[in-house]
C-alpha positions as CSV (number, residue, x, y, z in Angstrom):
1,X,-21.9,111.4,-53.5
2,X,-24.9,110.1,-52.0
3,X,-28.5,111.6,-53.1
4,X,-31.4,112.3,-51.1
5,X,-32.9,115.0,-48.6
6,X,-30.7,117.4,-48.0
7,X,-31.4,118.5,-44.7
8,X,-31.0,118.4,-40.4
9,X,-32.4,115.7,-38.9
10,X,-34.0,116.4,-35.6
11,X,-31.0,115.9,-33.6
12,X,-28.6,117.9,-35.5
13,X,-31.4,120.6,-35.4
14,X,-31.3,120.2,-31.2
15,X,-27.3,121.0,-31.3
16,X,-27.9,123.3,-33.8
17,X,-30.8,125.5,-31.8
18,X,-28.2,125.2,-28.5
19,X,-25.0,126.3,-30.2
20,X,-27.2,129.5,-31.3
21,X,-28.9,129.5,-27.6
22,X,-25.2,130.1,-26.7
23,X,-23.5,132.3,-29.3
24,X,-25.6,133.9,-32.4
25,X,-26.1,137.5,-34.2
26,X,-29.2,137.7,-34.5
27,X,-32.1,140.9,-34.7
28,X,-33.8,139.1,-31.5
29,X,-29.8,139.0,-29.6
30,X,-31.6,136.5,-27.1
31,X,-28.5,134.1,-27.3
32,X,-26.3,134.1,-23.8
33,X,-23.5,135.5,-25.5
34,X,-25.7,138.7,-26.6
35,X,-27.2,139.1,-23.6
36,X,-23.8,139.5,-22.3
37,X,-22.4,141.9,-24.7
38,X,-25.6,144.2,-24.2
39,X,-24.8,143.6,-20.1
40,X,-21.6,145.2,-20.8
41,X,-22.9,148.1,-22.7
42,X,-25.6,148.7,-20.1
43,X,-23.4,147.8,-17.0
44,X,-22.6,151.5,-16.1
45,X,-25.5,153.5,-16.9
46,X,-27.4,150.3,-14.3
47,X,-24.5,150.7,-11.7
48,X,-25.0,154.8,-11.9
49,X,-28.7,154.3,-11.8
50,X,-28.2,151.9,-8.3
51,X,-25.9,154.4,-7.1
52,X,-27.7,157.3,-7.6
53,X,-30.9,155.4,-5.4
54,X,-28.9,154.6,-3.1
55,X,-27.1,158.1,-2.4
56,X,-30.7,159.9,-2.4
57,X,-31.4,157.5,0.5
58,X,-28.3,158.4,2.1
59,X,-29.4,162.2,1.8
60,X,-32.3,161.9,3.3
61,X,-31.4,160.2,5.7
62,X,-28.1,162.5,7.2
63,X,-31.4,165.7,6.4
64,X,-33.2,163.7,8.9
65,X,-30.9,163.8,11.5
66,X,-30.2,167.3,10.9
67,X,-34.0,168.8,10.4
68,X,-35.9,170.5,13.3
69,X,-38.8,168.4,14.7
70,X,-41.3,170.2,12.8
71,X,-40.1,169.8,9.5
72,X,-39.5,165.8,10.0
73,X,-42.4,164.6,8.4
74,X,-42.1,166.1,5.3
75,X,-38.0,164.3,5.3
76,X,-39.4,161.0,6.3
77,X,-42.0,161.3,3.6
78,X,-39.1,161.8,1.0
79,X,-36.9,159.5,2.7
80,X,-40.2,156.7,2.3
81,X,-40.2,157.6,-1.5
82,X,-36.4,157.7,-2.0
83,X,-36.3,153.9,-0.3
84,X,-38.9,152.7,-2.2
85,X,-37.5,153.7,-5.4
86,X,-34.2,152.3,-4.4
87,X,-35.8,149.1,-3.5
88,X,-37.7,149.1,-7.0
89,X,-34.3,149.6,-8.9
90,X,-32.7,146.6,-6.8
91,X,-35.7,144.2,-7.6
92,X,-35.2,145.1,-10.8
93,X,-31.4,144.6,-11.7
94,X,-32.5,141.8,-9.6
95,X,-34.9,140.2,-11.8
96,X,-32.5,141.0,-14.7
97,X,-29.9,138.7,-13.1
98,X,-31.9,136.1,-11.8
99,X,-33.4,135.5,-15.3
100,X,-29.6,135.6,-16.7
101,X,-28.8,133.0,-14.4
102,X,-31.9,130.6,-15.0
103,X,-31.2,131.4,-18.9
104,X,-27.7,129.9,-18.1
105,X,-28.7,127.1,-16.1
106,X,-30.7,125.7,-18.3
107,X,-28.5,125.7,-21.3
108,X,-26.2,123.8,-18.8
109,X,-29.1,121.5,-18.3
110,X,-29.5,120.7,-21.9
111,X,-25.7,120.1,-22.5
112,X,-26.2,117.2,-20.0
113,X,-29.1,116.0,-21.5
114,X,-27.6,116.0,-24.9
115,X,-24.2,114.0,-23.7
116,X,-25.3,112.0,-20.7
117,X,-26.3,108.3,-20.8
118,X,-28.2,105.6,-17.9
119,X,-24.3,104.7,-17.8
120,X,-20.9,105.3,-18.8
121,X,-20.8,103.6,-22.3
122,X,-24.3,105.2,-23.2
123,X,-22.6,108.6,-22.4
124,X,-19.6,108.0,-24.2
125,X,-21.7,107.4,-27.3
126,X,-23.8,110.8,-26.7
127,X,-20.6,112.3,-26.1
128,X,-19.4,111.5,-29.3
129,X,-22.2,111.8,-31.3
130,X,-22.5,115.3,-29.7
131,X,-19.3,116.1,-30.7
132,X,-19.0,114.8,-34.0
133,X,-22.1,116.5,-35.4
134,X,-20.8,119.4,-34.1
135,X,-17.8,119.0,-35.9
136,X,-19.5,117.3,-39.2
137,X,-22.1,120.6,-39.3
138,X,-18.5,123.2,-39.5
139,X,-17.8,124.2,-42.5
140,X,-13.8,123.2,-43.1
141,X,-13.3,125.8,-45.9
142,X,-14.3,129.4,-46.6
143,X,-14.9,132.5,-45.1
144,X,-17.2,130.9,-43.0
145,X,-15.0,128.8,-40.9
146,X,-14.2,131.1,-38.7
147,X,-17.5,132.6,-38.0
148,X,-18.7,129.1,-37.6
149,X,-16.0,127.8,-35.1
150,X,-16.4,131.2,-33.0
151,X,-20.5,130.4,-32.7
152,X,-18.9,126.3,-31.9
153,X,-16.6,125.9,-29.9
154,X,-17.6,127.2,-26.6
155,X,-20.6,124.4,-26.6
156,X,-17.6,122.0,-27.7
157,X,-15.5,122.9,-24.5
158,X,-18.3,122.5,-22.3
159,X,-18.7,119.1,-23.0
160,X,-15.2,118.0,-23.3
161,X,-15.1,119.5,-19.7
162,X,-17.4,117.1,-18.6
163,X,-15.3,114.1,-19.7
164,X,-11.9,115.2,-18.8
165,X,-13.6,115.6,-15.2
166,X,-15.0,111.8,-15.3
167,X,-12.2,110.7,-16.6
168,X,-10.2,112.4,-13.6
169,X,-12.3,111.3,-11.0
170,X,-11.5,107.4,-12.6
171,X,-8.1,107.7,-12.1
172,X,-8.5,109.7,-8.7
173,X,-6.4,112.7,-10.2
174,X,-9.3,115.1,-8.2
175,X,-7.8,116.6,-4.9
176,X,-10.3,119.4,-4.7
177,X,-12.5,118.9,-1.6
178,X,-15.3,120.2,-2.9
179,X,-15.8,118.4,-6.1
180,X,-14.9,115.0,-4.1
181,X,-17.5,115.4,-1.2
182,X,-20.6,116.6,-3.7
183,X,-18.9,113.3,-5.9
184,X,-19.2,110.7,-3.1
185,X,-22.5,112.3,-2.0
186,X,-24.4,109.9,-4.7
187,X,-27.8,111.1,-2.6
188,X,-30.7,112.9,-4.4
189,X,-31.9,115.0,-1.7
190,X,-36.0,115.9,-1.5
191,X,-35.3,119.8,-2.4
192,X,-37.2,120.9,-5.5
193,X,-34.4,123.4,-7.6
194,X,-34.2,125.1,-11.1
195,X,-36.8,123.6,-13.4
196,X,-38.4,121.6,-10.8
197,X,-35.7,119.4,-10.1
198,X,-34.7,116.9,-7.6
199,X,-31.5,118.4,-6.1
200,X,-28.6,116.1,-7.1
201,X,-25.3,117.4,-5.4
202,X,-22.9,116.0,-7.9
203,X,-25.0,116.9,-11.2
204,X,-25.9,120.5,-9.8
205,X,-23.4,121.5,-7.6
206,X,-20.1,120.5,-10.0
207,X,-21.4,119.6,-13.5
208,X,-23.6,122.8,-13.9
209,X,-21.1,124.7,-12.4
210,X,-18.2,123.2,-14.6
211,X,-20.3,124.0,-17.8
212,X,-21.0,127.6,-16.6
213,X,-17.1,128.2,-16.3
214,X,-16.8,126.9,-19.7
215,X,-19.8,128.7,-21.6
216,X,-18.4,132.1,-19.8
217,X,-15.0,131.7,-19.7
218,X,-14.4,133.7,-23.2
219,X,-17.5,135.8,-22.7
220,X,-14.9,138.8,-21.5
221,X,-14.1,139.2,-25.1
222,X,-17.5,140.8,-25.8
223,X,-17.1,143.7,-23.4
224,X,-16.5,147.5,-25.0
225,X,-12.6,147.7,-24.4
226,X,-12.3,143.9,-25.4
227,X,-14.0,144.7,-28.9
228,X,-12.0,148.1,-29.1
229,X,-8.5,145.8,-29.3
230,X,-10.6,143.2,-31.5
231,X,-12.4,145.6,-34.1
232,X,-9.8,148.4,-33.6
233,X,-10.5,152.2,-32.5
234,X,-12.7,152.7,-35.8
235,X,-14.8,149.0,-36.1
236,X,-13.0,148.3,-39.5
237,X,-10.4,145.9,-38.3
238,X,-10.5,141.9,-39.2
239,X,-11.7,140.3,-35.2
240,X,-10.1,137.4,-36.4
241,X,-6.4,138.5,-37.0
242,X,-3.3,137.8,-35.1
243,X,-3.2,140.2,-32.3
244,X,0.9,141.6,-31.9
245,X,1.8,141.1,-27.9
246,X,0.5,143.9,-26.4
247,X,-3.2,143.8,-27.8
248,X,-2.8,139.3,-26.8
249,X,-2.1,140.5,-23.4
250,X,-4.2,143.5,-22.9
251,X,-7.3,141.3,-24.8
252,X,-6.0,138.3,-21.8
253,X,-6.1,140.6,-18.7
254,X,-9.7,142.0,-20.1
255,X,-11.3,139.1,-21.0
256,X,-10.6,137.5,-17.4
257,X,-11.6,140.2,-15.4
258,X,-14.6,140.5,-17.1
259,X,-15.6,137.1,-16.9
260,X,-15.6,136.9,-13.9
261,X,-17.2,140.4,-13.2
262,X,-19.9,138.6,-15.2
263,X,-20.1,135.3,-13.3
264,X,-20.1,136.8,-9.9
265,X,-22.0,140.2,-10.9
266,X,-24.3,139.8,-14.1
267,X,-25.3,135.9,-13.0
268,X,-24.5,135.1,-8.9
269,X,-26.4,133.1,-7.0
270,X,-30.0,131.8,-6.9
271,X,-32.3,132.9,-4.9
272,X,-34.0,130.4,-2.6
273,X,-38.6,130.4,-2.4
274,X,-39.9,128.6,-0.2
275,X,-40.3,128.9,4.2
276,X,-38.2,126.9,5.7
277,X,-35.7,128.8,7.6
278,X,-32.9,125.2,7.9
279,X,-33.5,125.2,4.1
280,X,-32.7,128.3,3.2
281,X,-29.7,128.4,5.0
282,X,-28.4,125.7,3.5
283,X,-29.4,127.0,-0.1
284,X,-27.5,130.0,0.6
285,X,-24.3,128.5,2.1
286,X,-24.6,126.1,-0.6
287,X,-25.6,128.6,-3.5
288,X,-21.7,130.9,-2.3
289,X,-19.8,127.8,-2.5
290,X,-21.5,126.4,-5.9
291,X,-20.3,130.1,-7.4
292,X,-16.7,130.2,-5.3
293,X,-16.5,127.0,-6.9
294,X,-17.1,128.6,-10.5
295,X,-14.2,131.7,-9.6
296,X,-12.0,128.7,-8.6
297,X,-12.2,127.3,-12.0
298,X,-11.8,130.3,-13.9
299,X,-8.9,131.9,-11.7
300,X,-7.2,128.4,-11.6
301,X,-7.3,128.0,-15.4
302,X,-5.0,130.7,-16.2
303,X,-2.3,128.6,-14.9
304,X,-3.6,125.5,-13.7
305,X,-0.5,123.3,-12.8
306,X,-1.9,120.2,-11.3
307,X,-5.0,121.7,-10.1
308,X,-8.5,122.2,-10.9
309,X,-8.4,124.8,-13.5
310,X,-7.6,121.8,-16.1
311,X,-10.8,121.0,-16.4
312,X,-11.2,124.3,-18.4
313,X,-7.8,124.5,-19.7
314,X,-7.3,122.0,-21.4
315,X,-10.7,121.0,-23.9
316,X,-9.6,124.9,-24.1
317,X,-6.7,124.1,-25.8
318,X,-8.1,120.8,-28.1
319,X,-11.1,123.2,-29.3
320,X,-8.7,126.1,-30.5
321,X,-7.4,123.6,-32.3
322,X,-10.3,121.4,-33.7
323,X,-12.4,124.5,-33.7
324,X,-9.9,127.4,-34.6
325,X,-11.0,130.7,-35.1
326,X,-8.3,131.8,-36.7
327,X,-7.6,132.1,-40.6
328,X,-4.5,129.5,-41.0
329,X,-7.3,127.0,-40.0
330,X,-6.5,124.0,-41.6
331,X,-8.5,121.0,-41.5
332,X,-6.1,118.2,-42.5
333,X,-3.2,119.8,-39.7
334,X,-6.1,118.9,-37.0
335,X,-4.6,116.2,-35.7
336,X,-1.9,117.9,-34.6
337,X,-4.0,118.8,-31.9
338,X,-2.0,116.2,-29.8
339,X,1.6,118.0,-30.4
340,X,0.1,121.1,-29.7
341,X,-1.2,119.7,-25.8
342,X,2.4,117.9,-25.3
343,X,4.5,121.7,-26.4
344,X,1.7,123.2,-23.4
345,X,2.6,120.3,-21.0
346,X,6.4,121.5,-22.1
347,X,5.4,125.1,-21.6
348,X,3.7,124.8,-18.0
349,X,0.4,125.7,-19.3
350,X,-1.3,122.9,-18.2
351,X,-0.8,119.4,-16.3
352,X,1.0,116.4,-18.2
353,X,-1.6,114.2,-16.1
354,X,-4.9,115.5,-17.2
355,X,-3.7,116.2,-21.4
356,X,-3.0,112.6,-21.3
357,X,-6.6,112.3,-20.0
358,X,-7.8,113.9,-22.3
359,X,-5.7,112.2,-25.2
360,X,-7.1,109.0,-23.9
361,X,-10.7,109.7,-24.5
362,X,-10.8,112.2,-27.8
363,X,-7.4,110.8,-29.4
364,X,-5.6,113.0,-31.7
365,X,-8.6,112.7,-34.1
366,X,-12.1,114.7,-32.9
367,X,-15.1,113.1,-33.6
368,X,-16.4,113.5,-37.2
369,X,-13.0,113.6,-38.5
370,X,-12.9,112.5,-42.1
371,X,-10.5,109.2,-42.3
372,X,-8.8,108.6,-45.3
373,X,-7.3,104.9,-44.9
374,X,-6.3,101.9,-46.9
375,X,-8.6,98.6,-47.0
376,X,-7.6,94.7,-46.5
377,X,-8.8,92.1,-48.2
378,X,-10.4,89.1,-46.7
379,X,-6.7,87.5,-46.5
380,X,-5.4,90.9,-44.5
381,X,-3.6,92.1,-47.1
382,X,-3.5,95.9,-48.3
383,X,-5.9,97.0,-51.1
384,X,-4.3,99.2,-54.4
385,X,-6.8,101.8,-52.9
386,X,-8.3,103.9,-50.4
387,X,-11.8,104.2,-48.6
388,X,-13.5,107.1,-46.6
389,X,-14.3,106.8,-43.0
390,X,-15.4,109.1,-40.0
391,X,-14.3,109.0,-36.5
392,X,-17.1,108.2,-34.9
393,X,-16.1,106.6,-31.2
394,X,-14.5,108.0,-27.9
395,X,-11.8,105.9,-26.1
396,X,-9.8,104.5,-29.1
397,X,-7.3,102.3,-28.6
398,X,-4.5,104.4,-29.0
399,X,-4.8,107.9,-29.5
400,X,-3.1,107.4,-32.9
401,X,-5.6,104.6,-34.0
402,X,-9.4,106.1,-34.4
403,X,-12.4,104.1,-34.3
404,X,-14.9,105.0,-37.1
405,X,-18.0,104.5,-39.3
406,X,-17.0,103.1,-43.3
407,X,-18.6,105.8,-45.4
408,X,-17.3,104.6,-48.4
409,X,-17.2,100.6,-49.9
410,X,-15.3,99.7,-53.2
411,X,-15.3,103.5,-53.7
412,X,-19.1,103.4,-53.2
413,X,-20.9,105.9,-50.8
414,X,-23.4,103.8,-48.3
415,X,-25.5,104.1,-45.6
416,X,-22.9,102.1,-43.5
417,X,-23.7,99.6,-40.9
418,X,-19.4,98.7,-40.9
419,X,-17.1,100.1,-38.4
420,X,-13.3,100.0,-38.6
421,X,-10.5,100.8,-36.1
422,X,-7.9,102.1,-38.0
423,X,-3.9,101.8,-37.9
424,X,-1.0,104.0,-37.9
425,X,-0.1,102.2,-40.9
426,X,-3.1,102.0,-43.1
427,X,-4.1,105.7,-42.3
428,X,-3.2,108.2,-44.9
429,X,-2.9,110.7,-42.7
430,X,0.7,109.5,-41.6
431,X,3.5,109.5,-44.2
432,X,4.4,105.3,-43.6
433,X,0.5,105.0,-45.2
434,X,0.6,107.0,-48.3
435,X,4.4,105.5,-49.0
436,X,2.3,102.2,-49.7
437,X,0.5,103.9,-52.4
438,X,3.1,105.5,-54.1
439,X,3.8,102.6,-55.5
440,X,0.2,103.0,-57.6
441,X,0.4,104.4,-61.3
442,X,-1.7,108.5,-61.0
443,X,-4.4,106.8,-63.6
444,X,-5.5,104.2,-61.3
445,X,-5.3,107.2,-58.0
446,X,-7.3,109.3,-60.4
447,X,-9.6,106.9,-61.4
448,X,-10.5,106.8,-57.3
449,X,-10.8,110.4,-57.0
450,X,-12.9,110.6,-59.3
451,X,-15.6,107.8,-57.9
452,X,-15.3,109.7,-54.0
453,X,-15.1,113.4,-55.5
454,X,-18.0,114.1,-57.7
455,X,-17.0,117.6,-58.2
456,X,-15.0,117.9,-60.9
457,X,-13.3,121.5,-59.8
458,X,-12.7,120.1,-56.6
459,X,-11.1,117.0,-57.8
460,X,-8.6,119.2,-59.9
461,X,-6.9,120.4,-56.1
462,X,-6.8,117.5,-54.4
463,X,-3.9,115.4,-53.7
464,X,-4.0,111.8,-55.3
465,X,-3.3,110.6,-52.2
466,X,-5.1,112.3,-49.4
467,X,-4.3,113.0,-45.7
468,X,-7.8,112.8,-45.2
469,X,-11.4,114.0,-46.8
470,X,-14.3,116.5,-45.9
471,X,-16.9,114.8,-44.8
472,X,-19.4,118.0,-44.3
473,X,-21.3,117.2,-47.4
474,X,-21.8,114.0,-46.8
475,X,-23.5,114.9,-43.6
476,X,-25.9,117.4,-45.0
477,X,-28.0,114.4,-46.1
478,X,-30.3,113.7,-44.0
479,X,-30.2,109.9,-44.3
480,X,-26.3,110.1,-43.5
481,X,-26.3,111.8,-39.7
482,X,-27.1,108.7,-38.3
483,X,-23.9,107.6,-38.2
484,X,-23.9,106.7,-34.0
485,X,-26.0,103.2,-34.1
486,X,-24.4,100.0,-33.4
487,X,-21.9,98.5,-35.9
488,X,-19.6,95.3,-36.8
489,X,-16.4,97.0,-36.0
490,X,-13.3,95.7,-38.3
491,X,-10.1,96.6,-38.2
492,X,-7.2,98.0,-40.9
C-alpha cells in the first residue's frame, strides 16, 4: 500500500463539510437535516402559539363590536396590543423560515458549484469527481456503513438529479412546460437574488429547485411518528432494520406528507426587497411557481410513469443501491445496481426511458468503484495476473465497460497518470474474466494478493480471484485523491 500523509485534501474536505451541512449529529444540530427534525418537534407548540395570537385578535375584535361606546377605547387599546403581538409572532416564524430557506438555497448553490463546469465535458469531470470521492470517502465494511451512507447519499441524489435532467433535455425526453420555457430562456436577467446573484431562470428556477426536492425528499423520516416506526415505541429498536409491510407503508405515507408539509410550510417562498411594484409581481408569481414546481416533483416521484418525477426517482433508486443503508450492504453486489433499475422499469416504478438515461451516464459501476481487471501485454495478449483500477469517468462506453484510473502497475501501487477502459471480458467482476485465471496455480494468485493486500488478516478472507477491491484506503492518502487529472487512456 502506498505511504505518505494520510489525510483530506482540500477538496475532499469541501464534500466532506457539505455532506455534514446536509445530514450530521452533532451538539451544534446546525445541519439541514437537524434543523428539520427540531422543526418537527417544535411545529405544534409554533402553530398553537400562531393560533392562540390570532384568536386573541379575533376576541377583541367581535368585544368591539359588542362594547358600549364608552368602554371602546379601552377594547381598541387591547385589540392594538393583541395585533401587535400577533404580528411579532408572524415576523418571527417568519424569520425562522426565511433563514431555513436561504440555509437551503445555498447548499443548493454549492452542489452546483461543486459539479458544474464552463461546459458539458468540464461538468462531467466535476460530476464524477464529485461522485467518486463521495463514494471513495464511505466506508464499504463495518458498522459504519450504514451510518455513513445515511449522512451520503442524499448529497449523491442531488447531483445525479442534475444529470439525468441534462441528459433528458439532450434527448428531448422533457415535456414539462415549465422546465422547457425557463430551459430555452438562456437570458440572465438584471435582478439581483439569493446571495447577490444575477437571476438565471434555468439555474435558479429548475436546478435549485430540483436539488431542493432531492435534499428534502427523505427529510419526512425525521418527523416524531416517522422515528416512532423507525426507533420503535421505546427508542431501543435498530433504525436500520427491515421494516415488515405495514411499518414500509405507514414510514411511506409519513415520510411524503411530511415532506412536503416541510417544503411548502417550514421553507416556502422568498420574499422579495426592493420597490419596484412590476418586480415584485413577478418575484412573487415567479417565487409560487418555482415551489409548485418542487410539489410537482415530489408528488410525481411516487409514481412517476413517463413524467417529471424521474428526475428524483430514479438517482433515488441507484443511491439505495450504491449508497444502501441497509445491513446486507455489500460492496462487490454494487453493480447490480443496473438489474435492480431494469426489475423497477418491469415493476412500473419508474420510466424505461429515463433508467436508460441514467445507465448511459453512471453505467453499472459508480464512480470510485474499485476495478479488479486483467492486463495485456504490449502484443494484446492477457497477463497471468490482475491489476487494481477505479472508475473514474461518466459516459462509458457501454454501461458494462467502465472507464478508470490504473492504481496498480506490475502489482505496484502508483500515483497513476494511466487510464484504462475496461471490458466485459477482462473485468473480474464477471464470471467469463475470472474463468481466464482459473487456469493459474493458488501460489502464483497468492503471491499477487499478497503484493496488493498488505494486511495479512485481511488477505486470509479474500478470494484469490476477486470481483473487485476496496479502494477506501488507498484514498485516505492524501497524494492519492487526485485521481480526476487528465490521462493516456488504454484499453483491456
Amino acid at each position: 500500500m502506498s505511504l505518505g500523509t494520510i489525510a483530506k485534501s482540500n477538496y475532499s474536505k469541501a464534500v466532506q463539510t457539505l455532506i455534514n451541512k446536509i445530514h450530521d449529529r452533532t451538539d451544534v444540530q446546525d445541519s439541514l437535516y437537524e434543523q428539520a427534525t427540531q422543526y418537527f418537534l417544535d411545529a405544534d407548540k409554533l402553530a398553537q402559539q400562531q393560533t392562540a395570537a390570532e384568536q386573541e385578535v379575533y376576541l377583541f375584535n367581535q368585544r368591539l363590536g359588542q362594547t358600549p361606546a364608552s368602554e371602546k377605547a379601552k377594547i381598541e387599546q387591547q385589540l392594538d396590543k393583541a395585533e401587535k403581538s400577533l404580528r411579532q409572532v408572524s415576523a418571527s416564524l417568519d424569520q425562522l423560515r426565511l433563514q431555513r430557506l436561504e440555509q437551503l438555497k445555498e447548499l443548493c448553490y454549492s452542489v452546483l458549484q461543486l459539479s458544474e463546469g464552463e461546459d458539458a465535458d468540464d461538468t462531467h469531470v466535476m460530476t464524477a469527481k464529485l461522485l467518486g470521492t463521495i463514494q471513495l470517502m464511505s466506508p464499504t465494511e463495518g458498522k459504519l456503513v450504514v451510518v455513513s451512507n445515511q449522512k451520503s447519499k442524499h448529497l449523491y441524489k442531488a447531483v445525479l438529479a442534475l444529470r439525468l435532467l441534462d441528459r433528458l433535455l439532450l434527448d428531448e425526453q422533457i415535456s414539462n412546460s415549465y422546465v422547457l420555457k425557463r430551459y430555452q430562456d438562456k437570458t440572465e436577467y438584471d435582478i439581483e437574488i439569493t446571495g447577490g446573484r444575477i437571476y438565471q431562470p434555468f439555474r435558479d428556477d429548475v436546478q435549485i429547485p430540483l436539488l431542493m426536492a432531492a435534499l428534502v425528499q427523505d427529510i419526512g423520516q425525521y418527523h416524531p411518528e416517522a422515528q416512532q416506526i423507525l426507533l420503535g415505541p421505546d427508542g431501543d429498536q435498530d433504525e436500520f432494520r427491515v421494516l415488515d409491510n405495514p411499518e414500509r407503508v405507514a414510514m411511506l405515507q409519513i415520510n411524503y406528507k411530511e415532506s412536503l408539509k416541510y417544503i411548502t410550510q417550514a421553507i416556502g417562498k422568498d420574499k422579495y426587497i426592493g420597490n419596484s411594484k412590476d418586480q415584485r409581481a413577478w418575484f412573487d408569481r415567479n417565487e409560487q411557481e418555482k415551489l409548485g414546481f418542487i410539489v410537482t416533483l415530489l408528488k410525481n416521484s411516487i409514481k412517476p410513469e413517463q413524467g417529471i418525477g424521474n428526475l428524483l426517482k430514479i438517482p433515488q433508486i441507484y443511491t439505495s443501491v450504491v449508497l444502501s443503508t441497509k445491513h446486507n450492504y455489500s460492496y462487490e453486489s454494487i453493480p447490480k445496481v443496473g438489474l435492480v433499475l431494469d426489475k423497477a422499469v418491469e415493476k412500473g416504478m419508474c420510466s424505461k426511458t429515463a433508467a436508460d438515461g441514467l445507465m448511459r451516464i453512471t453505467g453499472i459501476f459508480p464512480q470510485g468503484y474499485g476495478i479488479t481487471y486483467i492486463p495485456k501485454d504490449s502484443d494484446k495478449q492477457d497477463l497471468d495476473r490482475y491489476e487494481y483500477a477505479i472508475v473514474t469517468s461518466l459516459y462509458p462506453p457501454h454501461p458494462n465497460v467502465p472507464i478508470c484510473r490504473m492504481v496498480t502497475r506490475n502489482l505496484t501501487y502508483q500515483i497513476s497518470v494511466m487510464g484504462c477502459t475496461v471490458r466485459v471480458e477482462n473485468n473480474l467482476f464477471f464470471p467469463q474474466a475470472r474463468k481466464k485465471l482459473e487456469r493459474i496455480k493458488p501460489e502464483r494468485l497468492k503471491e499477487i494478493l499478497e503484493k496488493l493486500v498488505s494486511n495479512l488478516e485481511e488477505r486470509q478472507n479474500m478470494a484469490l480471484i476477486p470481483k473487485c477491491w476496496h479502494p477506501t484506503e488507498y484514498f485516505t492518502y492524501a497524494k492519492n485523491q487526485n485521481l480526476w487529472n487528465k490521462a493516456i487512456n488504454h484499453h483491456f
